[in-house]
N, C-alpha and C positions, 0 to 999 in steps of 0.2 A: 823362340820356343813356344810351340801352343800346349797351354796349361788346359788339362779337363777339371773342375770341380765339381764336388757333389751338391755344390749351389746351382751349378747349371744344368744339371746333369736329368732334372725333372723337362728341362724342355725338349732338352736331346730326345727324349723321351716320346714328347708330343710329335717333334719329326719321326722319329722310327716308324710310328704306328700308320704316319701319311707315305715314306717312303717303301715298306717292306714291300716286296712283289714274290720276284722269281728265287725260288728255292735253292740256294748254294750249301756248298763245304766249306764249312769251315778249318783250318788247320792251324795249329797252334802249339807252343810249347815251352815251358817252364824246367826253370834251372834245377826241380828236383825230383822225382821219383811220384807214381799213385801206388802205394804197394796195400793198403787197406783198403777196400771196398764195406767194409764194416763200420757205419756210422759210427759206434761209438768206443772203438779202440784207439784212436788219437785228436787230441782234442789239438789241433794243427790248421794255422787257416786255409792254406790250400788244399788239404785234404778237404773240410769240410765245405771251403767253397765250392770245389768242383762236385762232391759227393750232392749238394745243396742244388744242382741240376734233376740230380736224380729224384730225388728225397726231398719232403717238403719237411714243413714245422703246425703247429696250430698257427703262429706269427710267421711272419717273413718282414726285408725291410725293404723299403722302397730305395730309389737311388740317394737322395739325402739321408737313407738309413732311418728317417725314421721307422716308427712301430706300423704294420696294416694286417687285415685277416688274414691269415692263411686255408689252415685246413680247417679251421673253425671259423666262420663266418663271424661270430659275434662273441662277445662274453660281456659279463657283471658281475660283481661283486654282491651277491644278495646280504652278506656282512661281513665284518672284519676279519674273519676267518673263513671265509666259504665263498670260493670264484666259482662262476660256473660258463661253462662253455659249451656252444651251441654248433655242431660238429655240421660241416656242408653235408649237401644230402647229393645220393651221386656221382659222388666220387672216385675210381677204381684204379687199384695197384694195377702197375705194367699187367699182370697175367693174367688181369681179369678179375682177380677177387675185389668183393665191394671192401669200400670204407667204415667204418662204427665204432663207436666210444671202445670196445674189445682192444681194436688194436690200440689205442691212444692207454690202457689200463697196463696191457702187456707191456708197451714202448717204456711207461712210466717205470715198472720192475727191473725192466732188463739195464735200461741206461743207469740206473743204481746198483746194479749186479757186480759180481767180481769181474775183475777186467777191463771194468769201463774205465776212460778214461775223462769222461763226461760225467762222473756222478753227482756234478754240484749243481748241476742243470737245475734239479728237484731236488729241495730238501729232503736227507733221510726219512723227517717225522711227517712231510706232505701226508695225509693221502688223495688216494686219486678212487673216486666213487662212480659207476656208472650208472647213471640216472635212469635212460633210455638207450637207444640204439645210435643215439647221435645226439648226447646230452653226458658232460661229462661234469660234476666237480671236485674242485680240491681245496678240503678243508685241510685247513694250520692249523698253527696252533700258538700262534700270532700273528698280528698285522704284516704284511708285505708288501709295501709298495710296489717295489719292483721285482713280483715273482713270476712274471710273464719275459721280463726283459732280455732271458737269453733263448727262448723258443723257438726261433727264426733258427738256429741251427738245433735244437733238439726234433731230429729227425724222426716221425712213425714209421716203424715197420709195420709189416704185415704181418700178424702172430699166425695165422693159419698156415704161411709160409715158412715162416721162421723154422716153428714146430717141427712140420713136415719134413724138411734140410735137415733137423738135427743139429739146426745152429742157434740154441737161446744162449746157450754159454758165447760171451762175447771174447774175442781172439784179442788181448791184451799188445800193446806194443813190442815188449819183451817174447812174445809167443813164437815159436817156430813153425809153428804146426795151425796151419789157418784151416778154418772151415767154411763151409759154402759159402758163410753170409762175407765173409774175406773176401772172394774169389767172382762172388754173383752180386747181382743189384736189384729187387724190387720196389720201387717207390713210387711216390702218387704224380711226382714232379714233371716238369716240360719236356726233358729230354730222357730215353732210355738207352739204357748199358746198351749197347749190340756184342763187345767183346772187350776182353782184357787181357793182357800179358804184361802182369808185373815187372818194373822197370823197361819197358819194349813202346807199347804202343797200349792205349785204349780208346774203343771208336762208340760213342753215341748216335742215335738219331729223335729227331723229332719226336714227339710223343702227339699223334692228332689225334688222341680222346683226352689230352690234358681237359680238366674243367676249367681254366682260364685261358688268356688268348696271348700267344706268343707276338712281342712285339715285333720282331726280327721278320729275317727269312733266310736261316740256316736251318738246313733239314738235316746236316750230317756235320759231324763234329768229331773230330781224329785229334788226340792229346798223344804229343812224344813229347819223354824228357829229352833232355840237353844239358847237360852237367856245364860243358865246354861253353864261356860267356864267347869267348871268338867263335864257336861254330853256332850257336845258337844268333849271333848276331846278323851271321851273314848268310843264315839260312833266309832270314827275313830278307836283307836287303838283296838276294838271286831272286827273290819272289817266291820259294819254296814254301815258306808259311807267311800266315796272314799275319799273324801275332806273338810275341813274345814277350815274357816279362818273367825276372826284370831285365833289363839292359842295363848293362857298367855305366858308371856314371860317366865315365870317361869318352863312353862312346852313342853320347844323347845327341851330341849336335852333328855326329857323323849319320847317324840314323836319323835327324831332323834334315840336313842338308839334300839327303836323297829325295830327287819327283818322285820314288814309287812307294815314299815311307814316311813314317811323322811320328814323333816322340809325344808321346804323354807323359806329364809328371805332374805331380801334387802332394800335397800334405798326408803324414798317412797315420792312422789314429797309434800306430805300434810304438812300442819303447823296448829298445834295448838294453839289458843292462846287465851285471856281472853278480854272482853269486857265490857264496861260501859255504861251505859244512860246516856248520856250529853247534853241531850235535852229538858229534861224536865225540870222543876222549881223546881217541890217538886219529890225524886224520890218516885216509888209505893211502895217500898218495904224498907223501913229503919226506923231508930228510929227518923234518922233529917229531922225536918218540917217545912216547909216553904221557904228553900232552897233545891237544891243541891248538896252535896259535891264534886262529880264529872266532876263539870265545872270548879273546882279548877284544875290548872295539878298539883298541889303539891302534892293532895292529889294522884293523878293518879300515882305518883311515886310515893309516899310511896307504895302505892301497890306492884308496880313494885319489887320496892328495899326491900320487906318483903319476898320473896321469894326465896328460895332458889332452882334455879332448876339444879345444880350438883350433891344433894339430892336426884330430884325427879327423874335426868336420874339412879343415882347409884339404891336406892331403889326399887321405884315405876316401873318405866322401866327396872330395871336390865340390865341398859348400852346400851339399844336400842331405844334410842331415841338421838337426838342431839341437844341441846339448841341451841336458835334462836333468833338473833337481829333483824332482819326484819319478815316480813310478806308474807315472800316466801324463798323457799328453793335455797341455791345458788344455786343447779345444772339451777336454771332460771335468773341467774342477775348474769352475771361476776362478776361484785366490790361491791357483798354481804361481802365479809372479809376485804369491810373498814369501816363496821359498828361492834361497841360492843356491847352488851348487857351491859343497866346500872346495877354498879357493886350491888350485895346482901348483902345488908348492913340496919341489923335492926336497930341502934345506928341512919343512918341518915332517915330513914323513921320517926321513933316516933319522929324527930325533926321538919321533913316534918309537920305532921299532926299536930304537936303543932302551927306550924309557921302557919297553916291554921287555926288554930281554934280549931283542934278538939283533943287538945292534954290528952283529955279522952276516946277519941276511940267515936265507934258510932255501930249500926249494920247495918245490910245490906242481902238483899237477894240475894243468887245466882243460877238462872237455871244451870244445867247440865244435859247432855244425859247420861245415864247406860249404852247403849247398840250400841252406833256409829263409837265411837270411842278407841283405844287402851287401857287400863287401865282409861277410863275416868269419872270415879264416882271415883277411887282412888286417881286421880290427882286432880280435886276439895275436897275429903277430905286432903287432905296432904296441901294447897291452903287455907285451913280454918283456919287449924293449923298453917301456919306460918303468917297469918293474926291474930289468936289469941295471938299471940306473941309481936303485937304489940298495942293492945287495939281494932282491930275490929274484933267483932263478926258478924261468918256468918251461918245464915241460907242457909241452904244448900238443893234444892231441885230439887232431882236428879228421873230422870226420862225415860222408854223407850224412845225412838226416834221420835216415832208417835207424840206423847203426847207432848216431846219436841219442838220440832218443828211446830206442831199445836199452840203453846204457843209465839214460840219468834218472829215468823215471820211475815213479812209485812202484811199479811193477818188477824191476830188477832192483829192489830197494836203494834205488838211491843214489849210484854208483857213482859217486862225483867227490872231488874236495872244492875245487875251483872250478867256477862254469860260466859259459855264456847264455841268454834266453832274452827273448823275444816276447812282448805279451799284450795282445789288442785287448782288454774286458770286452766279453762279448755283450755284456750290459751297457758298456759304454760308460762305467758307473763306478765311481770310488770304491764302494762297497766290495764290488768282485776280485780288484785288488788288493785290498787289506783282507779280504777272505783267501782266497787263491794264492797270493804269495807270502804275503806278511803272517799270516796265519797258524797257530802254534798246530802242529800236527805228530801225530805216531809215527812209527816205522814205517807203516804200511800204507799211511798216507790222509788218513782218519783226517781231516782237520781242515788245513792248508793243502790240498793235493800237490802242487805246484811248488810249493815253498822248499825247492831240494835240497836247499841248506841245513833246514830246519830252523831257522829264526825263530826265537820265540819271546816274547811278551805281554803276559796277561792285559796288562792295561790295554794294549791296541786290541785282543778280543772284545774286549769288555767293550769300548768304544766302537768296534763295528758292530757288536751286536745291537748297542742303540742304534745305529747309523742306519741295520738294517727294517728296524719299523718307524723310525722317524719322519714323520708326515709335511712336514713344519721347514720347508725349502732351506732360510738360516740355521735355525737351529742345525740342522743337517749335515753342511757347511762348515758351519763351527766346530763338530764332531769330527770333523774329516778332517780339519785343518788341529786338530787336536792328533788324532791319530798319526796323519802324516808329520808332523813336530819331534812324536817321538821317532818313528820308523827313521827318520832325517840324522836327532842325534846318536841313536844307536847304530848307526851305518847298516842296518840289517842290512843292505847291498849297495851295487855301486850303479847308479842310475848314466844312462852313456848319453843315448840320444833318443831322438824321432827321426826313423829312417827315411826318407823321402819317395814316395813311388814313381818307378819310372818303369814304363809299358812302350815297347814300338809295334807299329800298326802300321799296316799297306796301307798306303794312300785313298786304297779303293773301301775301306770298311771304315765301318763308326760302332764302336764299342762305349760301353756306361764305366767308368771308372770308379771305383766308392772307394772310399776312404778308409775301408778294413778289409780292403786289398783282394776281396772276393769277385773270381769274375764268371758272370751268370750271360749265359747264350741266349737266353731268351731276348736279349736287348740287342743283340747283333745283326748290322745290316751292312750285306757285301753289296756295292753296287759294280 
């Protein structure tokens, strides 16, 4: 099986640029849906990955993901509260209109607007000052090490454009009713919208006033979903498309085996894991009334401890997945291997649940996405099943991703008791996790945007908010390793795995594989 990494992936890189020549199509297609063309109504890595063609960032990351300029050439810190950033000069939206701190001031309002689903990008209390015409800063109102870290997908619009559509208001996940910015695409990026038909087909091309130089040499890029893992498989191996991902794990070395096809796989920054309502009093979705079961943690371990996920990597994942004690993958927290996972043990969950109360079981409903993530309608059934094992019955309600996600998120308050989710930090970085999901938040999402349980414990605030201006690598560390200790005993959720990526590719093309599963055209070379 040939493995891509994002250790090699810098050379791949060097060949691209000697082999790119004659201009091809690309064709390509993924197991879910593009239904937002609106940077910031889903904070979703596919969406933003492929939106991330279109649309750039001040930042972007290279194929090892590191940090490099984007739309800003440069920046510094002139002091501990005051970045400044030095905007390329030159630069022009798809339509024509130039580039200037303007748009980078508006971009900063609106991704914090109602609707985003991105509002953590930027601090509330940022601001964002326009210097000159292509000089922007933003002053805190504390230290931040890492307030650039997720920019690479905080995408610029064009406010002259925006305006003009009628689109500043951002079209929220939950929204039915989308607006231009939904439906159209301007952005500074390599390749341009040409057309879209939500859930159908959307087709890009080349952008040759991009201001950087495309590695590749696709000029045209056609994205269909494929819900269907069998038709999506064998669209690749007839030759119909170049590219697919992901591919069943099941069917890597049928798709490796074929001369006209080759599997990639590798480690992939994402953790999957399970969540509760623990917010509410009565949950929406169970047979017990008047309370919650899930503000019990006893009960949150028996969960936990009912599962058996050495099972779900051998079966369900066929060995490509890696169970998980935290809520990020080591390759991001050095002393992730001084956490265990609590041990799979059904004898002590049905004592757990008894010692609660419920030692006759109870049911329960649980959201799942069909189509997001790796095996993830499989993994919620196998999930129910060893939940059935120990007296809780779960309704199981599994769903595209649109549909999911229009459902659980801040936007339709919430709408969950039991859930599955998926989460890369797009920092890369502890911090965005213990903000993001551990995070004590409001109804409306005020806090923790992510956290759709509602977990909550002051101390882990308190402890990421040092964590987030802690300068001091240890120290840093130690806070983290503090934080996640408690997140660990209070079961705030139930951590599964790291999904493993797997991509199949026609024989004839060489694609960049990065390890938070984004994939960018500009790297792509058909021979």
């Amino acid at each position: 099986m040939r493995i891509k990494s994002t250790i090699a992936a810098a050379a791949l890189i060097s060949s691209l640029l000697g082999t790119a020549a004659s201009a091809e199509t690309l064709r390509y297609a993924f197991q879910g849906t593009l239904n937002q063309l609106d940077p910031y109504s889903l904070n979703e890595t596919f969406t933003l990955g492929t939106l991330g063609n279109v649309y750039e960032g001040l930042t972007r990351r290279a194929p090892d993901l590191t940090i490099e300029p984007g739309l800003a050439e440069r920046w510094e810190i002139l002091e501990p509260t005051r970045w400044r950033f030095y905007l390329r000069k030159g630069v022009k939206f798809h339509n024509g209109n130039d580039f200037t701190a303007d748009d980078v001031v508006f971009s900063a309002e609106r991704i914090r607007s109602e609707g985003s689903d991105l509002t953590t990008r930027i601090g509330a209390d940022v601001k964002v000052e326009k210097v000159d015409d292509h000089t922007v800063d933003f002053v805190l109102t504390g230290p931040n090490p890492i307030l650039h870290y997720e920019w690479d997908t905080w995408y610029i619009m064009d406010k002259e454009w925006t305006e003009a559509n009628n689109a500043v208001k951002v079209t929220s996940a939950s929204d039915t009713a989308p607006n231009y910015a939904s439906l159209h695409a301007n952005g500074t990026g390599s390749y341009k919208l040409i057309s879209h038909e939500p859930g159908v087909k959307t087709t890009f091309e080349k952008n040759e006033d991009w201001w950087d130089k495309v590695a590749g040499n696709i000029d045209k890029v056609e994205f269909t979903p494929i819900g269907s893992d069998a038709t999506r498989v064998a669209a690749l191996l007839s030759g119909e498309l170049d590219m697919v991902f992901p591919i069943p794990v099941q069917d890597i070395k049928r798709v490796e085996d074929s001369p006209q096809t080759k599997a990639l796989t590798g480690p992939e920054l994402r953790t999957i894991f399970l969540g509760f309502d623990q917010k509410r009093d009565e949950l929406l979705y169970s047979s017990v009334k008047g309370k919650n079961p899930f503000k019990d943690v006893r009960v949150r371990k028996a969960f936990y401890q009912a599962i058996d996920m050495d099972a779900i990597r051998d079966k369900v994942m066929r060995g490509l997945s890696t169970p998980s004690a935290l809520l990020i993958s080591p390759f991001q927290y050095s002393r992730s291997d001084e956490f265990k996972r609590h041990p799979y043990d059904p004898e002590a969950s049905k004592a757990l649940l008894a010692e609660a109360g419920y030692g006759d079981g109870f049911s329960v409903g649980m959201d799942c996405p069909n189509d997001r993530y790796v095996n993830d309608e499989a993994i919620c059934q196998a999930v129910a099943s060893f939940l059935a094992r120990v007296g809780i019955k779960v309704d199981l309600n599994a769903q595209p991703k649109a549909q999911y996600f229009a459902k659980v998120l801040a936007s339709n308050g919430y709408d969950t008791s039991f859930y599955l989710l998926g989460w890369t930090p797009g920092s890369f970085d502890s911090w965005n996790v213990l903000h993001n999901i551990t995070g004590c938040r409001d109804d409306k999402g005020k806090g923790g945007p992510f956290n759709l349980g509602g977990y909550c414990n002051p101390k882990v605030d308190e402890l990421a908010a040092q964590i987030l201006v802690e300068n001091d690598a240890t120290k840093r560390d130690e806070l983290i390793a503090q934080a996640f200790t408690i997140v660990h005993e209070d079961v705030s959720h139930i951590p599964l795995h790291q999904q493993a990526l797997a991509w199949g590719v026609a024989e004839n093309v060489d694609v960049v594989q990065r390890a938070d599963d984004q994939f960018h055209y500009r790297w792509v070379v058909k021979k």
